[in-house]
Each structure stands twice: as C-alpha cells, then as structure tokens.
N, C-alpha and C positions, 0 to 999 in steps of 0.2 A: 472882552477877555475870554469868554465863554467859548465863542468861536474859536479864537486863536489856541486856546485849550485841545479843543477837539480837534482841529488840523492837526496839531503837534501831535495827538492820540492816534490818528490815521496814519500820520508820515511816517510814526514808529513801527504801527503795526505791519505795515507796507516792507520796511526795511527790516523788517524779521522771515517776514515770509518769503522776502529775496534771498536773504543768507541760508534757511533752511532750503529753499527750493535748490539754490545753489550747491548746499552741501550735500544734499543726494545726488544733485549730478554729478560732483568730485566722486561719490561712492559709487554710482553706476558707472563712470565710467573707469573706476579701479577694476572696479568688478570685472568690466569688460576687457581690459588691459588683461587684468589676471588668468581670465579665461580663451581670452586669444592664445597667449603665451605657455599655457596648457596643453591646445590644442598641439599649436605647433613642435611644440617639446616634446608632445607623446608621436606624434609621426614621426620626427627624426630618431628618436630616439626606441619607435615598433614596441610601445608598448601602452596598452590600454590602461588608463584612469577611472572610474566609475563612480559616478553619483549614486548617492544612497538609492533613491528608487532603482536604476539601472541595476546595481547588486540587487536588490529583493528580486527583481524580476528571472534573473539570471538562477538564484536560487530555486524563487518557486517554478520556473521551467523546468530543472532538472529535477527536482521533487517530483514535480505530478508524472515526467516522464517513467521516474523509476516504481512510482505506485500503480501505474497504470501496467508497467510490466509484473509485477506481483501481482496485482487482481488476475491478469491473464496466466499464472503461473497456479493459484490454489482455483482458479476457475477449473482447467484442466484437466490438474491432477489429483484434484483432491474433493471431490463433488462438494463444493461450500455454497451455502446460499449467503447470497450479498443482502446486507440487510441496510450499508452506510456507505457512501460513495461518494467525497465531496474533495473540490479543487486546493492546493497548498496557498494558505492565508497565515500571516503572521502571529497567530493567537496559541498562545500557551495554552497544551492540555487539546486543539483541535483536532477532534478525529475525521482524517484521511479516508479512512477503508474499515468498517468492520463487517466480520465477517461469521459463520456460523454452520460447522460441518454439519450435514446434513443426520448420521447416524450416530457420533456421540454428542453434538449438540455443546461440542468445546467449541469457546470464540477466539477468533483474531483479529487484533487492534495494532492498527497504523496510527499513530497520536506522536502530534510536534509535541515537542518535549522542550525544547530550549533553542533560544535563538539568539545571534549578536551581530550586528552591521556597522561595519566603521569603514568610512568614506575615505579614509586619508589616505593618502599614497602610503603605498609602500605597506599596508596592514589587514588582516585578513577578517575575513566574516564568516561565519557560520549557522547552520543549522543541524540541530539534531534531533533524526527522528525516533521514535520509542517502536520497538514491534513486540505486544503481546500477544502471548500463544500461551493461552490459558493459562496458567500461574506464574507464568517464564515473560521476561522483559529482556529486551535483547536491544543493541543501540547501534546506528547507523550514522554517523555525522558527516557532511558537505562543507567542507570550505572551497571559499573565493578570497583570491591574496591579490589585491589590488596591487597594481605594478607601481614604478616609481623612475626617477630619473634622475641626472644631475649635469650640470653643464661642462664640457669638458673645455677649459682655457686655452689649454696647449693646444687641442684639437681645434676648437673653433667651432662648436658643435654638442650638442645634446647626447647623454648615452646613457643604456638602462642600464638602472642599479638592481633593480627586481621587476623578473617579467610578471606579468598577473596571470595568474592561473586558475581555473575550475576543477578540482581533484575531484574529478568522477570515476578514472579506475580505483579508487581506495574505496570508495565509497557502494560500487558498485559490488567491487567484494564482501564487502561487509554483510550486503544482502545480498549475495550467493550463499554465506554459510550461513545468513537464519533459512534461507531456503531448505537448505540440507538437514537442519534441525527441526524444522516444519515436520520432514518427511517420518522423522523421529515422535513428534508430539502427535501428529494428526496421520495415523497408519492410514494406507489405503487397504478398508477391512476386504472388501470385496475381491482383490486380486491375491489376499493374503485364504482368505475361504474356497478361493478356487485352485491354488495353488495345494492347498490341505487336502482339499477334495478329492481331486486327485492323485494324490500322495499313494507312494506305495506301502507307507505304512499302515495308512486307514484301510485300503484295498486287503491288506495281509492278514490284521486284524478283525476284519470283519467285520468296521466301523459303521454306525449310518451313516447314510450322506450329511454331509454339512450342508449342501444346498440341492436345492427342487431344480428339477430341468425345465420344469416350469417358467416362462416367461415373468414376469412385473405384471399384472392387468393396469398398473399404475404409469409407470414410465414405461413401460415395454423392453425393457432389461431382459437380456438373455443371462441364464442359469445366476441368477442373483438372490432366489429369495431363500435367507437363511433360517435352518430349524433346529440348529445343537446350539441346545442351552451349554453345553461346556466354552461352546467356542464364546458365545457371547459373552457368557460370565467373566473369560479373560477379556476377553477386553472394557469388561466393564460395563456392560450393556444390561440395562434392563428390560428384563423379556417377558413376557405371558405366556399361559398354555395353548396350546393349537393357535397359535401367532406365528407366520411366516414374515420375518423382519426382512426387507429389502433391502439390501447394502448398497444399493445404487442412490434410492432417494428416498430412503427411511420408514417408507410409508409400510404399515402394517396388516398383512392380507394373513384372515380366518382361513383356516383348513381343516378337513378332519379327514376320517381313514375309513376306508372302504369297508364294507361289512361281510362281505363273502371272504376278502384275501388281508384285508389290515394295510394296504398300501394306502402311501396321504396323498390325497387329491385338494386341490383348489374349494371351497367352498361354496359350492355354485347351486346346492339346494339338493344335489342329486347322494342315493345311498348310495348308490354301487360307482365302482371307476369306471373306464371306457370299456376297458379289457373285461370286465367280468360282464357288463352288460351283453356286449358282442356275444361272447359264450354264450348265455344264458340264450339270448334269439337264434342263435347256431344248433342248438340243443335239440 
C-alpha cells in the first residue's frame, strides 16, 4: 500500500508540473503571438512602440547630449571650473554637471529633478531636469510619446493613431534661455573690466585703470589683472590691499608701487619699476 501511495504521490506530482510547464508555454507563446503582431503593426502602420528600457535610453541619450553642450557653453564663455561631470541615470536629485565660476565662486547645478516612463502605446515619458544658477532653479523637461496604432477594417490594414515623437526642439529651447539667463547671473567680469577700461568716460575723468597691462604670471592672461576696488565691490567681490585679482582664473597676484614715480609694478622683489631703473643707469 505504501508503494502504491508513493506512485500515486509521483504520478500527481508529474501531472502538475506538465500542466505548469504547459501553461507557460500557452504564455510564451501569447507573449510571442503578441509581439509578433506588434512588430508588424508598427511597420505598417511607420510608427515606433518602445519598451520601457528602449524609452530610458532614448531619454538619457538626449540628456547627456544636451549637458555635454552646456558644459561646452559655460566652459567657453564663462571661465567655470568643472568640479562634477557624471552620465544621465534615473536617480532623483542626480547631479549631472556642477560647476564653479572661477572669480565669484557662484555655482551651477544640472540635477534630475523628476522622472516618469510609460511603456504603453500611445502615452508619453518624461524627464525633467533642474538647472541651478546660484539661488535661481530653472526647469528644462524631454518628453517621448510612444506611438500607437489601430487596425483599419475597411482598409485591410494597420494605421497610426499617434506618431512617437522625441521633443527635443522644445526642450532644447528651454536651455537656450537658461543660457541667456546664465549670461545675467554669472557676468563675464573680465570683458566687462576691459570694456570700462577703456571707456571714454574713465579716460575723461581721469580714472585709474581698472586693470594692469600686465600679463597673469598665473595663466598668462593678457591685460586681466584687476586693481579698483570700486569695480570689484559692484560686483561683489572681495578684495585685499595691494592684490591684483585676475579675472581670467581668479588667482591673486601682490603688487606694490614704485618708489621714485608711485607707478604699480608686479611684485617681484624689486623697488624701483623698469622705467625708473633704466634712468637711474642713463644718468
């Protein structure tokens, strides 16, 4: 009886694991049916469907595309050192790009902000990314609108109801105007110092120069290294005495002033300037 027990315990277990194996092959090959019939749907019908990864990807391509044009953009124009440089991943709150003007030492943050992926025909995805510029939040969002179809009777044949699209001109304007707003938060001091400098008002008045002709000994910057505390104070800058601020890469070069004529020379150990020396051995 014992026996006869246990055969009947195997012959059941046997005919379970038939009907389970069986019923996932009924589901693979819906699955398969379903996916075939997909395929073909979306060819006749020219329009793309997208598996959730397929959309991420599609996403974080055009992300890291358009941050990689920003970094090249405050790279440029706005002498920033790069302190954070990382690829588009689906994590709330990930920073992208941050960044760090080199002469007020204000930052800029690329950080995913919010994100939503829906696989279903016909319904769209997004990402939006945050761009801080020092107190300021400014928002850039990407959609992808997965396409859709339906079968036409009459026709005899498949036809799209919704193409899929990737809205990157919307999206690329978005950051055109933090661009433009950039230009606002984070001035370019140094073209604004040489443009002063120059100025026919400073020249009429009588003004000092706002900067040395003096090269950088740092970066080797022509006419950059600035010495009116008025100009710095607008813009915010904090300064020292006999400190020549370089508006190119921040760096701060001692100076003092000649003792025969009062002109400012580099600090290089020496009393007198070139000029007064020369005389002096002419003499």
């Amino acid at each position: 009886e014992a026996a006869t027990t246990t055969e009947a315990a195997t012959t059941t277990e046997a005919a379970t694991a038939d009907e389970a194996e069986n019923e996932v092959d009924d589901i693979s090959y819906e699955e398969y049916e379903a996916e075939l019939e997909n395929y073909f749907a979306t060819l006749e019908a020219n329009v793309s469907v997208l598996s959730e990864d397929q959309i991420a990807r599609e996403l974080e391509d055009a992300v890291d595309l358009a941050v990689d044009d920003f970094y090249e953009f405050i790279s440029d124009n706005n002498d920033f050192e790069i302190i954070e440089n990382r690829s588009m991943s689906f994590e709330k709150e990930r920073i992208l790009l941050c960044a760090k003007q080199n002469i007020t030492h204000k930052i800029i943050k690329v950080v995913v902000d919010d994100f939503q992926i829906d696989d279903t025909r016909g319904q769209s995805s997004k990402v939006v990314i945050r761009f801080v510029l020092e107190d300021e939040s400014h928002f850039a969002e990407l959609t992808y609108t997965n396409g859709d179809y339906e079968y036409n009777e009459y026709q005899g044949n498949y036809m799209p109801l919704i193409q899929d699209v990737l809205e990157l001109s919307e999206f690329s304007k978005m950051i055109e105007d933090i661009k433009n707003t950039i230009i606002d938060v984070f001035p370019t001091l140094l073209e604004e110092a040489r443009s002063e400098n120059n100025s026919y008002f400073s020249i009429k008045e009588g003004e000092d120069s706002i900067l040395l002709e003096d090269d950088c000994p740092e970066c080797g910057e022509e006419e950059c290294l600035c010495i009116s505390k008025s100009f710095l104070n607008k813009a915010g800058i904090e300064h020292s005495e006999n400190i020549a601020l370089c508006l190119k890469c921040g760096q701060g070069i001692e100076y003092s002033h000649c003792l025969r004529c009062d002109s400012i020379m580099l600090d290089d150990g020496e009393e007198l300037c070139e000029a007064c020396q020369d005389f002096i051995e002419n003499e």
